[in-house]
N, C-alpha and C positions, 0 to 999 in steps of 0.2 A: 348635851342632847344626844340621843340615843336615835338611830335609824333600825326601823321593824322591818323585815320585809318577809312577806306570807307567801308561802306557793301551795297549793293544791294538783299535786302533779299530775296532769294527763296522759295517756298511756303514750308511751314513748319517751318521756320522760327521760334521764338519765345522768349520770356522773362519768368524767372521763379526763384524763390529764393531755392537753394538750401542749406544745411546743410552737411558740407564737415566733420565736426565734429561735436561732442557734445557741444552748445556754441559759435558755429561759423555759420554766414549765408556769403553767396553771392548772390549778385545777375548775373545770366547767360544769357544773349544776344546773340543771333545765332540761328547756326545750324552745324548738322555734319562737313559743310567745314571751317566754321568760328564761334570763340566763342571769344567773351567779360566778360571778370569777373570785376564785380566791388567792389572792398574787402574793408574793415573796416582799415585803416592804423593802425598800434600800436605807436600808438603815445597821447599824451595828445589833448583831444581834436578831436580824430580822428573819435566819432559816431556821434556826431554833427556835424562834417562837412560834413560827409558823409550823414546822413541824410537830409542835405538841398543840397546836389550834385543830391541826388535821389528824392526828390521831386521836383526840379526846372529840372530833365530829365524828368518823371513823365509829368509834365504841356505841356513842351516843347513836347515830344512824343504824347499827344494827341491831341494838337493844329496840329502836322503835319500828324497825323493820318486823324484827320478831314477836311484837306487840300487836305488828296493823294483821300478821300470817294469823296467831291465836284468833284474833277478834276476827279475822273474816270465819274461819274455821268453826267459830261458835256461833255465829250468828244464825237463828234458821228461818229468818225471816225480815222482809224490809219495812219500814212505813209502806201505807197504801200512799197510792202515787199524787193519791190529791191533797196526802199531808206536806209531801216534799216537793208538789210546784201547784201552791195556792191559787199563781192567779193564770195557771193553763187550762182551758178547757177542753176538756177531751171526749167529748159529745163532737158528731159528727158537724160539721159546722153550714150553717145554713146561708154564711155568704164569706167572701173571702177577705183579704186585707189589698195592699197596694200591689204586693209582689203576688197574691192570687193562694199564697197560705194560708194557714188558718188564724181565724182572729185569736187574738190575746186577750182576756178579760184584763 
């Protein structure tokens, strides 16, 4: 059985190697609401592998980096905003919710 895990990154966002102790690195993917750690297994065998798991993410990440640069660069226009949140209303609202926002259809 396989574990998926999605992130959709928020701006601030980021990748960075830290030192959790003396002798030990990780690397950390995320942000405050989602983090990724990808550790050194102890295992024989386990820097080298990890070392070509991180450079073949490495490649991959920046080949889809330079994929997301093109597509925003081509794009010259978004859905209208009522395609991409259905059920907001953005009509001034004529009474409010519990916290005094606006309602949610």
């Amino acid at each position: 059985m396989g574990i998926h895990v999605v992130i959709q990154p928020l701006a601030g966002y980021d990748a960075e190697i830290v030192s959790p102790s003396p002798g030990v690195r990780e690397l950390v993917v995320g942000g405050e609401e989602a983090t990724i750690l990808v550790q050194v297994p102890p295992r024989i065998g386990g820097l080298s592998d990890t070392a070509r798991f991180a450079r073949s993410l490495a490649a991959a990440a920046s080949e889809f980096g330079e994929w997301c640069d093109t597509q925003n660069r081509t794009r010259s226009h978004l859905s209208p905003t009522d395609e991409q949140w259905p059920n907001v209303s953005l009509d001034s609202p004529s009474r409010g919710n519990e916290t005094g926002g606006p309602e949610v259809d």
